[in-house]
N, C-alpha and C positions, 0 to 999 in steps of 0.2 A: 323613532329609531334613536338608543341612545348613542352619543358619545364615548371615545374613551376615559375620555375624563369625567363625563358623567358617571359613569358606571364606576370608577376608582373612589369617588365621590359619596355615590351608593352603599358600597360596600363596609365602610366604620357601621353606619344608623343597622343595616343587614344583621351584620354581625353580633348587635348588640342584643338586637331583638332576637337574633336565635339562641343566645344564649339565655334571655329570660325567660324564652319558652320553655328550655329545659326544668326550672322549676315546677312551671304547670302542668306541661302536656304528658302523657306517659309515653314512653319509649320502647318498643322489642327491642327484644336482645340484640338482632342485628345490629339497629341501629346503636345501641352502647357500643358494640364492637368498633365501629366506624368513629363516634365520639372520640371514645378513647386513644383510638390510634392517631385520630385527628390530636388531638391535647399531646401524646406523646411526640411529633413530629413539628410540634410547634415550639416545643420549649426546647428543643437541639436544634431547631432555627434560633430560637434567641441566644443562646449559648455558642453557636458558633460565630453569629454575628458580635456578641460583645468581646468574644478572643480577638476577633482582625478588627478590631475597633482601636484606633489609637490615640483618639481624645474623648473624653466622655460626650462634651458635645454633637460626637459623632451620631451619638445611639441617644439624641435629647429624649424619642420619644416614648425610650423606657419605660418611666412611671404609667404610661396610660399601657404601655403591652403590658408588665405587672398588671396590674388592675384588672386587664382583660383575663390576662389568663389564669389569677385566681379566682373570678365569677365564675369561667368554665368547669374550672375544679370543682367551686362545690356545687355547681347545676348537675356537673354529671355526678355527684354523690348523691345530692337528693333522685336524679330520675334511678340511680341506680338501688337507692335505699328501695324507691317503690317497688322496683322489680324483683330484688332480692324476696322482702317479706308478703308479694303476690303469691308469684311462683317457686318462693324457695323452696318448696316440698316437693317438687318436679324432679328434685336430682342437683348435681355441683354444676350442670350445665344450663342453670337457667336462668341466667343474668348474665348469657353470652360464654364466648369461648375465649376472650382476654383475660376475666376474671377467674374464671376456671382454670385457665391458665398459670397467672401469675399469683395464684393459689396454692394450686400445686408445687411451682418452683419456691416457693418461699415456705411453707411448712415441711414440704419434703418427706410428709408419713408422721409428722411427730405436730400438734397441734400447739406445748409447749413454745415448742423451739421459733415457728412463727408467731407467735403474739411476743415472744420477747426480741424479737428480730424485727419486729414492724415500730415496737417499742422504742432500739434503738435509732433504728432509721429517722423516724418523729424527731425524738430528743437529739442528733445530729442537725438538722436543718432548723428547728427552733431553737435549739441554744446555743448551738455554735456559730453555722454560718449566717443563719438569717438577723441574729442577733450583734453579730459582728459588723455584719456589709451595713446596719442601721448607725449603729456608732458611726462609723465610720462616713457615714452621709451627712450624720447629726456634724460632727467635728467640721468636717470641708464644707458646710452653709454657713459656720461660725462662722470660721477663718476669712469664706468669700466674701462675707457679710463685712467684714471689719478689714479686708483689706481692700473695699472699694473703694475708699476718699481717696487712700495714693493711687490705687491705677487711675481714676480717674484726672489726678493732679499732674500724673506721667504722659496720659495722651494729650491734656492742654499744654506741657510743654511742648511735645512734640509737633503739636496744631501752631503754639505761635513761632517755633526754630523754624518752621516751614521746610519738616522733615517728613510731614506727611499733609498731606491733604482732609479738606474734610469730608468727604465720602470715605477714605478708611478712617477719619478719627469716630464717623458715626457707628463704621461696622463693627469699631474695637470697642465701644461704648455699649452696643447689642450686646457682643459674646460677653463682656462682664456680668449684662444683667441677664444674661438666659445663663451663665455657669450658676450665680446667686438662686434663678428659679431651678434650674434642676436639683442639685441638693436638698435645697427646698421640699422639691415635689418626691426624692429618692427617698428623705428623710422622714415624710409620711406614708409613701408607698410602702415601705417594708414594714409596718405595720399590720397590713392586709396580711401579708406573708403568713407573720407571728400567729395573726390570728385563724389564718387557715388552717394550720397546723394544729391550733388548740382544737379546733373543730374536725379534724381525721380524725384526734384521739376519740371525740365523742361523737360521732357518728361509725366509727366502728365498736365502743361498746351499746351503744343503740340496735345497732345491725344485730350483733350477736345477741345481746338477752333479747331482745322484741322477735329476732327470727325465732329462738328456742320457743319463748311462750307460744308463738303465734304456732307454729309448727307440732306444739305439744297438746295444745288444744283445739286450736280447728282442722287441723290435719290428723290427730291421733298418729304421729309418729312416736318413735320408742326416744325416752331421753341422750341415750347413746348415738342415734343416728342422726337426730335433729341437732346436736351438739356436736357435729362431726361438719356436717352438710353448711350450717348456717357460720359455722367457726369457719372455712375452707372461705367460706361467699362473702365474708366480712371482710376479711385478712385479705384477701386477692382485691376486693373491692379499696380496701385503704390504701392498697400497696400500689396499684391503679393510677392512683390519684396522689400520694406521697414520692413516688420517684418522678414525673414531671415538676412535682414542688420543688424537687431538692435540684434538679438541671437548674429550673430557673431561678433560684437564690442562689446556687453558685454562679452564675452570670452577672447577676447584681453586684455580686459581692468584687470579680472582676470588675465592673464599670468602674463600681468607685472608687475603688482600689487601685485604678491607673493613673501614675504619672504622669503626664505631657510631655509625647515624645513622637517622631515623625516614623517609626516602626511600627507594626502591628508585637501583638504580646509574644509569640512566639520566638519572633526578630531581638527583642529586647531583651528578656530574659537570655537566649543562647550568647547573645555580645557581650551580657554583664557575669553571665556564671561560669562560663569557660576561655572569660578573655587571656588569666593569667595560669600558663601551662605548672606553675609552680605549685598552683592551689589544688592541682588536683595529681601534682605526685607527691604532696605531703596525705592527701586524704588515701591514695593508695597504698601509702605505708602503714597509715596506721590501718587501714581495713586489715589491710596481709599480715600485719603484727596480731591483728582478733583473728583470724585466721588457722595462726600457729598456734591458740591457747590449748590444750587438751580440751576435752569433751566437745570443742565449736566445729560447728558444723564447713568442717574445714574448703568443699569445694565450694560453698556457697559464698565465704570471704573469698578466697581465692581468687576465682573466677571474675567477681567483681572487679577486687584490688587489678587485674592484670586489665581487665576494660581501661580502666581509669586510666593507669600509667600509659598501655597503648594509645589511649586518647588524647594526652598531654604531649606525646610524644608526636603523634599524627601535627597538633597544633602549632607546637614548636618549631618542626620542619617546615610547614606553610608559611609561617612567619618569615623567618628564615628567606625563602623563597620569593616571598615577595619585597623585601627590602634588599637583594640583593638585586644589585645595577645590571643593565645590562647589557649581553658581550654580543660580539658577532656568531653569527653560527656556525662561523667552519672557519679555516685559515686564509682560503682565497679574502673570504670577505672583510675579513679585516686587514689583509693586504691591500686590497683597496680606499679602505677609509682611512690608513696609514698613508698612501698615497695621494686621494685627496685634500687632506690636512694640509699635508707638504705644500702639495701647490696652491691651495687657498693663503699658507703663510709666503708664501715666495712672489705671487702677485701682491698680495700688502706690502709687502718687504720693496718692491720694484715699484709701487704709484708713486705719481710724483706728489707732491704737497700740495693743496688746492685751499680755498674756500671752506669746502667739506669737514676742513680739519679745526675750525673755528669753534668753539663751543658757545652760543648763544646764554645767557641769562633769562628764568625764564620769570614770569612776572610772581606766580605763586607754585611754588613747589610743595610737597610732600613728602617725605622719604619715613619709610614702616622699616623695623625687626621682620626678619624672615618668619614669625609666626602672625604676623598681621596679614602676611600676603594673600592667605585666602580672602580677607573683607575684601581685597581691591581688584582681585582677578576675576577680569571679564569673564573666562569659560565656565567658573564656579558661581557667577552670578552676584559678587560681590555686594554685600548688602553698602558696602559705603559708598560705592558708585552711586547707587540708586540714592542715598540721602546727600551726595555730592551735587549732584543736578538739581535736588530738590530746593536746598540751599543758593544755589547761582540764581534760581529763576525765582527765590525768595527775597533774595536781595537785588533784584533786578526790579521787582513788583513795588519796593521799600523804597528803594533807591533812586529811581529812575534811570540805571545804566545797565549793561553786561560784563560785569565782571570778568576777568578774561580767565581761560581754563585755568585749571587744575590743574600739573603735570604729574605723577604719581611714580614714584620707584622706590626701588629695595636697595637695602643700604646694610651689607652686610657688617660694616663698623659700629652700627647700632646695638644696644640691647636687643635679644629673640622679640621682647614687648613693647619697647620703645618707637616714639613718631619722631618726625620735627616737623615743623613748619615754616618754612621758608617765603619770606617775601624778597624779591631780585636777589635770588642767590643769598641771602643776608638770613640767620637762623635767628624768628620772631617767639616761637611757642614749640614747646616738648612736653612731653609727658607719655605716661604709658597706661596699655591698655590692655587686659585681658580676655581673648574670645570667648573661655569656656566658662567667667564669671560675671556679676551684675555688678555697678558698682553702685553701693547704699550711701547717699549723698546726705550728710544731718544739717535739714534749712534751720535748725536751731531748738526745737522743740520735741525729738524724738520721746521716747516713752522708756527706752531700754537700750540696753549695748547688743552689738553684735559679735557673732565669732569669724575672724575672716583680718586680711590684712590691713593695718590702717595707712592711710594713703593722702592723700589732698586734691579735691579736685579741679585737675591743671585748667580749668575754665574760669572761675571764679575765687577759688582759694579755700573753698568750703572745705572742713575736714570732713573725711567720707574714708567707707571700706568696701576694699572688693570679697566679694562673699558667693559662695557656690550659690549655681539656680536651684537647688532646692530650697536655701532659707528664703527666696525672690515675696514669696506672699507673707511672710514671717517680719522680715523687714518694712513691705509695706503698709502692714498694719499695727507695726510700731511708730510710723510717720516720717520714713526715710522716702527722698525720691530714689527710684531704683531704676537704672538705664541703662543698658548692655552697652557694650565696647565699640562697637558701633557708633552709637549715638555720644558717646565721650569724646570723641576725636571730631565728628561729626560737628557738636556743639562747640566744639575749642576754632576747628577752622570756620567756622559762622563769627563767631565775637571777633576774631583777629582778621577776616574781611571784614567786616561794618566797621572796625576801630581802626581800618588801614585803607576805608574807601577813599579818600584822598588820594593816595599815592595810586589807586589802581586806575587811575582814570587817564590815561598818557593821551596824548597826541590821537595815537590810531584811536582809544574807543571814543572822544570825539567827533573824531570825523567820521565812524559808523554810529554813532548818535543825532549825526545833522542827517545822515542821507537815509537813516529813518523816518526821521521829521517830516524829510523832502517828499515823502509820497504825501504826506497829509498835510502839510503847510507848504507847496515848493513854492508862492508866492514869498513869504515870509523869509525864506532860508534864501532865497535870490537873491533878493533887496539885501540884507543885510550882513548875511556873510559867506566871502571874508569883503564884496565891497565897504562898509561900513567896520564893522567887529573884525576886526583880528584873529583868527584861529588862536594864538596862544593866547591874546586876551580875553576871548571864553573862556580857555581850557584854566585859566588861573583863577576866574571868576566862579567858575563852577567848582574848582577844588578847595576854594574857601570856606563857599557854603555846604559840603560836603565835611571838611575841617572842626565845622562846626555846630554838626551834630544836623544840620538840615540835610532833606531831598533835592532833586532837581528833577522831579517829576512834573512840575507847571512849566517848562522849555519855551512854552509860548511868550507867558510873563516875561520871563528871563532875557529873551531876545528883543522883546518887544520895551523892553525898561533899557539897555543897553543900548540898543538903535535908539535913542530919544539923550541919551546923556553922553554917549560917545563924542558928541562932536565938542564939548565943552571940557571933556579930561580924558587923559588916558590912564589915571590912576588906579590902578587896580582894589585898591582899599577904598580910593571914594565911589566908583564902580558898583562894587559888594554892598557898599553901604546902602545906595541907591538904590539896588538890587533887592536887599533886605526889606526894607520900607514898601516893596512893591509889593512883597510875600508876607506884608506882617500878619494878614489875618492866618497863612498858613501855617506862620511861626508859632503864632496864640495857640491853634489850634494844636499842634503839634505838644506845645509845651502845660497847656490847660486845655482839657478836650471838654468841651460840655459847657463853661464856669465863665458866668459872665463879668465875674467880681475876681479880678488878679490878686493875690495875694503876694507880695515881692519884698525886696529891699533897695532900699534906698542909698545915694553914701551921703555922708555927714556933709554939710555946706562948705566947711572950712576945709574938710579933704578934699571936694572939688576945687575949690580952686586952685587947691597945690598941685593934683594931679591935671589941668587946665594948662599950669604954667610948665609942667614937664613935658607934656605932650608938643611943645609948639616945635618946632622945627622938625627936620626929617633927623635922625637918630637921637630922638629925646628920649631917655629915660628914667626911672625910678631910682633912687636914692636906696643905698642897701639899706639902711634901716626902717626906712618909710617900708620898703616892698616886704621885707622880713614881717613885718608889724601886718602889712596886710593880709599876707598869706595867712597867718595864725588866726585873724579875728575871722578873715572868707571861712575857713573850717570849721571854727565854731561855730559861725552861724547857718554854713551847711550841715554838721550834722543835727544842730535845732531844727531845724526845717525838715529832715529825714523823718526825724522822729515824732516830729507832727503829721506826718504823710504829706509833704507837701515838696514841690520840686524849690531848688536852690535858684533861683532866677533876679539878678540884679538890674536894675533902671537906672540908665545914666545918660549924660548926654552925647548926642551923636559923635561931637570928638572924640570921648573917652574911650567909646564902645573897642576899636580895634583894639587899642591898647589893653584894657581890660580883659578883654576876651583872651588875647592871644598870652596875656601874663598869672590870667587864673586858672586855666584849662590844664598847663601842664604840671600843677598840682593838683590840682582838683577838676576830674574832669567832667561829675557831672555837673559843674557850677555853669549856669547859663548867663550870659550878657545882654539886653537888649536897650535897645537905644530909643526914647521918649516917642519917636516918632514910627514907630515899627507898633504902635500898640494901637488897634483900629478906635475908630472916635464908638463906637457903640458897646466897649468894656469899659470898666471902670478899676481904679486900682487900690489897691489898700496895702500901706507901708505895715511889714509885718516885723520890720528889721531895719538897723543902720548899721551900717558899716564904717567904722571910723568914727563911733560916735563916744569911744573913750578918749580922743586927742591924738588918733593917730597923724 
């Protein structure tokens, strides 16, 4: 007993094999009539399914139905050729009553008039559409072909932003390579098409001279009748077999020929051709202008032109209608909401001032232009919700803490397109963004310009344009990254939390960082804090290494170096330092991941000890000229080191380290500090640089 699924399973190998039997076996007539209606009932299945199709990928398995149902074509031409020149002498009924049928309606009494009618039919579907929807397959496997290095370089951003995950970065990696294979496969499937159509022409003049002869001579019919009978049998038999072709190349020609778009073709077409009432009372003027000419067939314009207008009209008014706000439905009822109002204002008016009326600071704000509102509205499913979360719990993974929300509002003072972003009330980052375009981001190397606004993007500073989604695959196969408005804003608040984790780390996340701990160390977090460790003296220890481009994901270490040095200082810089040395293999790792041999800089002997002797006391500082002098020579030898590939990472000794650190960063921030003893005994190092080794 089969299965359902067995049997679904059965059915491809089935089908194949009854279609190659039609080449060998012979057929009655009935059964052609059955064929046939079967062929015709299959390709207005495919044809109705590629119209409610709204991504190609929908209908991947196209190419193989093509394939299929041009072998059916020409199986039922050959069984129907054998019947044709068996029985043609029988009468116009004996190769069934489809052909007889669709014989008769396409010659219509006159034999000319269908062989040049079957004529055109052919030459419609092989050169226009079937030859068109090929192109048109050819062009989109280009373009898929050469716009796969950016989409692919667009969901590795997205994969390391931890905007998405990677189960959808693998599912978005599939649909690029199954769009690339269908094109692919559409791009040769319509070939079959081409060639089936060359093969009606010549198996219906086959049909017709081979029926005459055969009919003239082994039949002894008269040339008139067998020229009558076999011309009828040919033509209905092509015509058979060419009106399924032509269904299903106009289906193809749909597939490929769509857009991506979340309507079916119906839907899209009615939205885009009768969006604007204007386009179609200018097209009714000028219909009813052809109309009035003399000799034009005046109700024919007419008629039309007044459809039109009334349809513009119709639309107008709905418009209308649905943008206008709305009222109460009678007078009582809005007497009442007049009255409500009142006393909703006359109880505010009357509380007393509380608590309530405090406005809090909140740690990270957002505030959008009233056209951004859709990204962030929960009932609409806001896509930036969804990569807001993805982000916290990306830099929570990164990081080792929880970021504290997001708080999100509208801010009508804003540009319609404009964000800001706010840390404590304090506006850190702005720019804007548009929902309905991409913005094409140039990492330096693009191929071509584009047409679209030039812009900068407020994440990095790159110059970049926002450009409609239709140039989206045009752009990234010129070598732009291209990233919808979403992910603009998205990316901007990701880099301004990591560049501002320091400050987001207050008191409260903390103390929900230890009583995290506390289920999985509660020995650990007992013993040592706050008995030992000081809440604010973590909290400053940990926003240092935070400061400084580290994690605090090793919590263990952290505590466990602190409980061991606490009792001998409470310096929060020798602390850190302490603390660092504890983490150094994490530091290595972090800052050379792999590399056993450091490649770094050094400072010059003689600048050590100048910077040695400023450092001593507590408010020592640098000499404007000495620190002028080193900022310039730090740059230059950070962007050498860039342009090597290689990170900016200085060696110096433990005293200097703070200083250093905290005097190079706010130029230069990706320049790293590390201190002699922070670099584990089983690397080795290699001075690739000095610093101050021109007399600074």
């Amino acid at each position: 007993m089969f299965s359902r699924l067995n049997l679904s399973s059965l059915a491809g190998p089935i089908l194949v094999l009854m279609v190659l039997t039609l080449f060998i076996l012979p057929l009655p007539a009935f059964m052609l009539d059955l064929f046939f209606t079967f062929n015709i009932a299959v390709s207005i299945i495919v044809l109705m399914v590629a119209i409610n199709t709204k991504k190609p990928l929908e209908f991947s398995a196209f190419p193989v139905v093509l394939l299929m149902t041009t072998l059916l074509r020409l199986a039922l031409n050959v069984a129907s050729t054998r019947v044709i020149l068996t029985n043609g002498h029988q009468g116009e009924a004996a190769a069934g009553k489809v052909i007889e049928a669709f014989g008769h309606f396409l010659i219509g009494g006159n034999i000319a008039i269908g062989i040049v009618v079957f004529i055109i039919l052919t030459v419609i579907n092989f050169v226009v559409i079937t030859k068109g929807a090929g192109r048109i397959a050819e062009v989109s496997a280009r373009f898929t072909l050469d716009a796969m290095p950016g989409k692919q370089m667009a969901i590795d951003a997205d994969l390391n932003a931890g905007l998405i995950k990677e189960d959808e970065a693998r599912e978005r990696r599939k649909i690029i390579s199954q769009e690339a294979d269908f094109f692919g496969s559409m791009d040769g499937a319509s070939k079959f098409v081409r060639g089936d159509a060359v093969a009606g022409i010549l198996i219906i003049v086959i049909n017709l001279v081979a029926g005459i002869i055969v009919g003239m001579l082994s039949h002894d019919m008269p040339f008139a009748v067998a020229g009558k009978t076999y011309t009828l049998l040919s033509i209905g038999d092509g015509l058979v077999a060419q009106i399924p072709g032509l269904i299903i190349s106009t289906a193809a020609g749909l597939v490929v020929s769509r857009v991506g778009d979340d309507r079916d073709l119906s839907e899209q077409v009615m939205s885009q051709m009768f969006a604007k009432p204007s386009t179609l009372y200018i097209t009714a003027a000028v219909i009813g202008v052809f109309g009035l000419i003399p000799n034009m067939p005046h109700i024919a314009f007419l008629l039309i032109a007044g459809s039109l207008a009334g349809l513009a009209w119709y639309l107008e008014r709905r418009a209308e209608e649905a943008s206008r706000p709305g009222r109460p439905l009678d007078p009582v009822a809005a007497q009442q909401q007049a009255q409500q109002a009142q006393q909703a204002a006359q109880e505010t008016q009357n509380a007393e001032v509380g608590w309530h009326d405090v406005g809090t600071v909140d740690p990270v704000g957002l505030e959008v232009g009233y056209r951004l509102i859709p990204l962030v509205d929960r009932n609409q499913d806001g896509e930036l919700l969804r990569r807001i979360r993805g982000i916290r719990k990306k830099i929570a993974q990164d990081l080792g803490f929880l970021v504290p929300p997001i708080h999100i509002r509208d801010n009508l003072e804003l540009k319609p397109n404009a964000y800001r972003i706010q840390l404590k009330g304090v506006d850190i980052g702005e720019g804007e963004a548009w929902p309905a375009q991409f913005l094409a981001i140039n990492p330096g190397r693009v191929m071509g310009p584009l047409p679209g606004t030039p812009t900068t993007d407020p994440t990095f500073g790159l110059p970049a344009i926002w450009i409609d989604a239709n140039l989206k695959e045009q752009a990234q196969s010129l070598g732009y990254t291209v990233v919808d408005a979403s992910t603009v804003v998205a990316t901007h608040i990701s880099n301004v939390l990591q560049s501002h984790s320091a400050e987001l780390l207050g008191r409260e996340e903390v103390q929900q960082l230890l009583d995290h701990l506390a289920k999985e160390w509660p020995k650990l977090v007992e013993d040592l804090v706050p008995k030992l460790v000081p809440i604010n003296v973590l909290q400053k220890v940990l926003q240092n290494l935070l400061d400084e481009g580290m994690h605090i994901r090793d919590m263990r270490t952290i505590l466990e170096t602190l409980g061991e040095h606490i009792t001998r200082t409470l310096d929060v810089d020798e602390l850190t330092s302490a603390t660092r040395v504890a983490l150094g293999r994490a530091i290595i790792h972090q800052l050379f991941p792999g590399e056993s041999e450091l490649q770094v800089l050094a400072l010059d002997p003689s600048l050590e000890q100048v910077l040695l002797q400023a450092s001593q006391g507590k408010g020592g500082g640098l000499e404007p000229g000495l620190a002028e002098t080193l900022l310039k020579q730090a740059g230059e030898l950070s962007e050498q080191m860039e342009n090597q590939g290689l990170n900016s990472v200085l060696v110096t000794p433990t005293q200097l380290r703070p200083l250093l650190s905290r005097f190079l960063r706010r130029s230069i921030p990706q320049f790293r500090v590390l201190a002699h003893g922070e670099i584990p005994d089983t690397k080795t190092i290699r001075i690739v640089g000095v610093l101050g080794s021109q007399g600074a």
